[in-house]
ZAMARGU-4260 file (C-alpha; in steps of 0.2 Angstrom, whole numbers, plus 5000, padded with zeros to 4 digits):
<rodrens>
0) 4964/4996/5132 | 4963/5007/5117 | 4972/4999/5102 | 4977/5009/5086 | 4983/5005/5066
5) 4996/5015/5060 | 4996/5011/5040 | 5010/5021/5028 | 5004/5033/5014 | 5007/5019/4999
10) 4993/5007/5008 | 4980/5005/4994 | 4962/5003/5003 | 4947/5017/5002 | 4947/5032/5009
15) 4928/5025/5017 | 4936/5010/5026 | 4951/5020/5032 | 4940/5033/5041 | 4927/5019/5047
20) 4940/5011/5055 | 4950/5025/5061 | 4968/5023/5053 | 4980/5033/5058 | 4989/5037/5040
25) 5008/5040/5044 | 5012/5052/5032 | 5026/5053/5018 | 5036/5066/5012 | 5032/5072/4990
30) 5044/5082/4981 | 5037/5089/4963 | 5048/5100/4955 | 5048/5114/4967 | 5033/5109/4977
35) 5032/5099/4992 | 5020/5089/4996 | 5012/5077/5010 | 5003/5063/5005 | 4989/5058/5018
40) 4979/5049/5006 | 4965/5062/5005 | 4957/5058/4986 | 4954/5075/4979 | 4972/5082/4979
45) 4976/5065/4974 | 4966/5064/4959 | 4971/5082/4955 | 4990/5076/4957 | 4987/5064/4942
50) 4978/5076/4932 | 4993/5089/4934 | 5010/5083/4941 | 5012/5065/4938 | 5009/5063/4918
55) 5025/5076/4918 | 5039/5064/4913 | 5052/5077/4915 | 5049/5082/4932 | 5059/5078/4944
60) 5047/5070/4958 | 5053/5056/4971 | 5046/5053/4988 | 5055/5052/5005 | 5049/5042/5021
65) 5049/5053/5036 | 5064/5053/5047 | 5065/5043/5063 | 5064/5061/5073 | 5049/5065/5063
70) 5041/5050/5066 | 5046/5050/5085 | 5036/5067/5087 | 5023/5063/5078 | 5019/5047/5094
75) 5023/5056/5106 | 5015/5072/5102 | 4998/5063/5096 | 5000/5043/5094 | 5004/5039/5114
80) 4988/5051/5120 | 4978/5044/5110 | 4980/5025/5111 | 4987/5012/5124 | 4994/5000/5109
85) 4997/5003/5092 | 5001/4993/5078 | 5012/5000/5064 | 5011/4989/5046 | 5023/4999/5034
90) 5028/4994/5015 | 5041/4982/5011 | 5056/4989/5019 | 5063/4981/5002 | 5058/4996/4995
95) 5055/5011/5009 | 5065/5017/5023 | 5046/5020/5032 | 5049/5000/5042 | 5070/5006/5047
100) 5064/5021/5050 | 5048/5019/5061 | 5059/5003/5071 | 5072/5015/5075 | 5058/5029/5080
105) 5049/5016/5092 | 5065/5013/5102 | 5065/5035/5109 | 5045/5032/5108 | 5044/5017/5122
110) 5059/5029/5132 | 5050/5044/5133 | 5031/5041/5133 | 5029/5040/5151 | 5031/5056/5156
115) 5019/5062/5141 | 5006/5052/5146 | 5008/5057/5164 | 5008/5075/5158 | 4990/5070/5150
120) 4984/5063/5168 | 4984/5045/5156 | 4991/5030/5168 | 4996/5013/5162 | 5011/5009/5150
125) 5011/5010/5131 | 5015/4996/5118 | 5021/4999/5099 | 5024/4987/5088 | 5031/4988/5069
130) 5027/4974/5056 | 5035/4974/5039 | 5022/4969/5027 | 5033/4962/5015 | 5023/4969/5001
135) 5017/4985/4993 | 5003/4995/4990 | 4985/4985/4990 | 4994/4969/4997 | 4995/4981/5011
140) 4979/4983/5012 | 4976/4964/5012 | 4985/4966/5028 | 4978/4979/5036 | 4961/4974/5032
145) 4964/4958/5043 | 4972/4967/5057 | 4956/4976/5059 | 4945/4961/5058 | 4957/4950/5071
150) 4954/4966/5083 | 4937/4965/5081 | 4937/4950/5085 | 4948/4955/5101 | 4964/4945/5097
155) 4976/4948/5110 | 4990/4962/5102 | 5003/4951/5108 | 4993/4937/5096 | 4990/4951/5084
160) 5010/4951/5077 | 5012/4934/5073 | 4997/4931/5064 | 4999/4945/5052 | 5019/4940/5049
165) 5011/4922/5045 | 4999/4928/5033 | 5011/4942/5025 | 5020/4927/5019 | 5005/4924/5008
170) 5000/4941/5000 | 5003/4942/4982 | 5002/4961/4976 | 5004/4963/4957 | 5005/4981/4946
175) 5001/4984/4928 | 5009/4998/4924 | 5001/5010/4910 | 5019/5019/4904 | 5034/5009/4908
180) 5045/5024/4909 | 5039/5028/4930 | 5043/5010/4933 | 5059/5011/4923 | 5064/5027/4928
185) 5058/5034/4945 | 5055/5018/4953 | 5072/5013/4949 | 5079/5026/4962 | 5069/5013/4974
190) 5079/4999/4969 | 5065/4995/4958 | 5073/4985/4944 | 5061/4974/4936 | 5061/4981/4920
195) 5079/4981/4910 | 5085/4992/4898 | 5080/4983/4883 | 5064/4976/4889 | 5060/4995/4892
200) 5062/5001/4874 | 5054/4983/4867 | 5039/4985/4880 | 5037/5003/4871 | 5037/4999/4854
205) 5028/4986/4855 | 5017/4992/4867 | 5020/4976/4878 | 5012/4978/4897 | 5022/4967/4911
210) 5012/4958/4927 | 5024/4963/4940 | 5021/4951/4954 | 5027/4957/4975 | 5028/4943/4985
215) 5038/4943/5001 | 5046/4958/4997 | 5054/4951/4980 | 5047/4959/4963 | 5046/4949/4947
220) 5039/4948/4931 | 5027/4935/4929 | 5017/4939/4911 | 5019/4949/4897 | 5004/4957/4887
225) 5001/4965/4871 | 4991/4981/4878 | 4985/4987/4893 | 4968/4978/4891 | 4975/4963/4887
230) 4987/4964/4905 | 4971/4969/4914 | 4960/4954/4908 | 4974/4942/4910 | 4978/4945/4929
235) 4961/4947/4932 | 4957/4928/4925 | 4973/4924/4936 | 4964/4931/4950 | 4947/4921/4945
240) 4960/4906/4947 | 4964/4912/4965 | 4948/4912/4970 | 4943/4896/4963 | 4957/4887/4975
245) 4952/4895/4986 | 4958/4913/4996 | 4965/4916/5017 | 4952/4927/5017 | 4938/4931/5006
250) 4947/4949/5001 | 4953/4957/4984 | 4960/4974/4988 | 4963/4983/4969 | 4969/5001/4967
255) 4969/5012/4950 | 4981/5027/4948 | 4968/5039/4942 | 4947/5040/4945 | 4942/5022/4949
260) 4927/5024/4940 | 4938/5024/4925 | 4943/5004/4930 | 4926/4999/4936 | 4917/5004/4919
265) 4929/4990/4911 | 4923/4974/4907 | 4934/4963/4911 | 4933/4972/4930 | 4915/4971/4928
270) 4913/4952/4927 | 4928/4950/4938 | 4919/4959/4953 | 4904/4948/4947 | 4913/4933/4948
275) 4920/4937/4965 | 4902/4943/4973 | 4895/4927/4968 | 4908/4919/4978 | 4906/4930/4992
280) 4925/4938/4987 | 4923/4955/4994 | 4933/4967/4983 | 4940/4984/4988 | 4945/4996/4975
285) 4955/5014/4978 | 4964/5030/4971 | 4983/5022/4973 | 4991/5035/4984 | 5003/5048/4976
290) 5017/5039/4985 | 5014/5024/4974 | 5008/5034/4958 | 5024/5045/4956 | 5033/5028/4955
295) 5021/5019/4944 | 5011/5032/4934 | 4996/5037/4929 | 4985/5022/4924 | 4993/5010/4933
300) 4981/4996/4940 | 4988/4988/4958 | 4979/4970/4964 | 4981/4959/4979 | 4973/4944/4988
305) 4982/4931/5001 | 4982/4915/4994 | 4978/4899/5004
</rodrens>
């Protein structure tokens, strides 16, 4: 039996490992002004959506997950041909109607996909399953990158749920943002609300940098730095500490809203990634998707690892 991954737009991991692994990239819908985009994770029209529509602070730009109709077409048109199982791991449904949505979608999916497979001369039944990652963006990718390695390693996909729900309740996902006005004002129509009103105009005139934590779908602020650099170096020695006491899984999954080459010439990410090969610490690093970007910025810096 052919299994598939479904991951969501916002899932931080290299465009490399998505296509080496096959992921199937369940889009979302961008609205920029008066264009419309869909992110599907592809990094040149990302990088060229920082560089022109998201440093525009007063454009109006939001992102909507796709309909439960949409999302119904889109498995049985493609998904239910292609695949005998599939796993879908969406953002936190804390913060997207992507996990509401997709749940409600599989329901008209498992009622109809019989005759579509029959049409296709395909016989045998068809089992979709939709697992709330309880986290964002590269803690996503923490998830995703163990489903792959538990199918590789041909758990059973009944098995394959209850794993990843355990170890969801492990991931810790944080963002630095660059500009605290995306996180104050766009994200805020997400029910972002990590940053108040007076911590906002402090943060800018003192150029003070929060460490905003995701950890079973519930956002807080953890630190407070003086300057971006500072923020950067400070989660990445938290990071160092993670390590140290060890991870679930010997994985760091990092995402920059902008070229990547731009974090990776840092020092700080320089001995980090260092720090972490010599420990045998794999560490991924990405474009953050639009979805994430127009929420957070440009320059925004996203880490995640599962602690033990």
């Amino acid at each position: 039996m052919k299994t598939g991954i479904v991951i969501d737009s916002a899932c931080d991991l290299p465009r490399s490992y998505i296509d080496a692994h096959q992921l199937y990239i369940l889009p979302t819908s961008l609205y920029c002004g008066l264009r419309a985009f869909i992110d599907t994770r592809v990094p040149e029209p990302t990088l060229e959506f920082y560089r022109q529509y998201a440093a525009e602070k007063n454009l109006d730009a939001e992102t909507e997950a796709f309909s439960a109709e949409q999302i119904t077409q889109l498995f049985l048109e493609d998904l239910v041909l292609k695949y005998d199982r599939v796993l879908v791991i969406t953002i936190s449904q804390t913060r997207s109607l992507i996990f509401r949505n997709t749940t409600e979608a599989s329901f008209a999916v498992l009622k109809h996909y019989r005759e579509k497979r029959q049409e296709a001369g395909l016989s045998g039944s068809f089992y979709l399953n939709v697992l709330d990652s309880k986290t964002l963006f590269t803690g996503e990718g923490v998830l995703v990158h163990e489903a792959v390695r538990l199918l590789e390693q041909e758990t059973s996909f009944a098995r394959l749920h209850t794993l990843l729900e355990e170890l969801s309740q492990h991931i810790y996902a944080y963002l630095i943002p660059a500009d605290l006005y995306y996180v104050r004002n766009r994200a805020a129509k997400k029910g972002e609300n990590t940053i108040g009103l007076v911590g906002y105009h402090v943060g800018n005139l003192l150029d003070i940098k929060p460490i905003i934590q995701c950890h079973r779908g519930d956002t807080q602020v953890i630190a407070k730095e003086r300057g971006f650099e500072r923020a950067l170096e400070s989660l990445l020695e938290q990071t160092q500490a993670a390590i140290d006491k060890g991870l679930a899984m010997p994985l760091v999954v990092a995402s920059f809203a902008g070229d990547p080459r731009i974090i990776r010439q840092k020092r700080a990410f320089m001995e980090f990634e260092l720090y972490a090969q010599n420990r045998g610490i794999e560490v991924l690093i990405s474009i953050m998707s639009t979805t994430a970007g127009i929420h957070v910025g440009p320059g925004a810096f996203s880490l995640a690892y599962a602690a033990r």
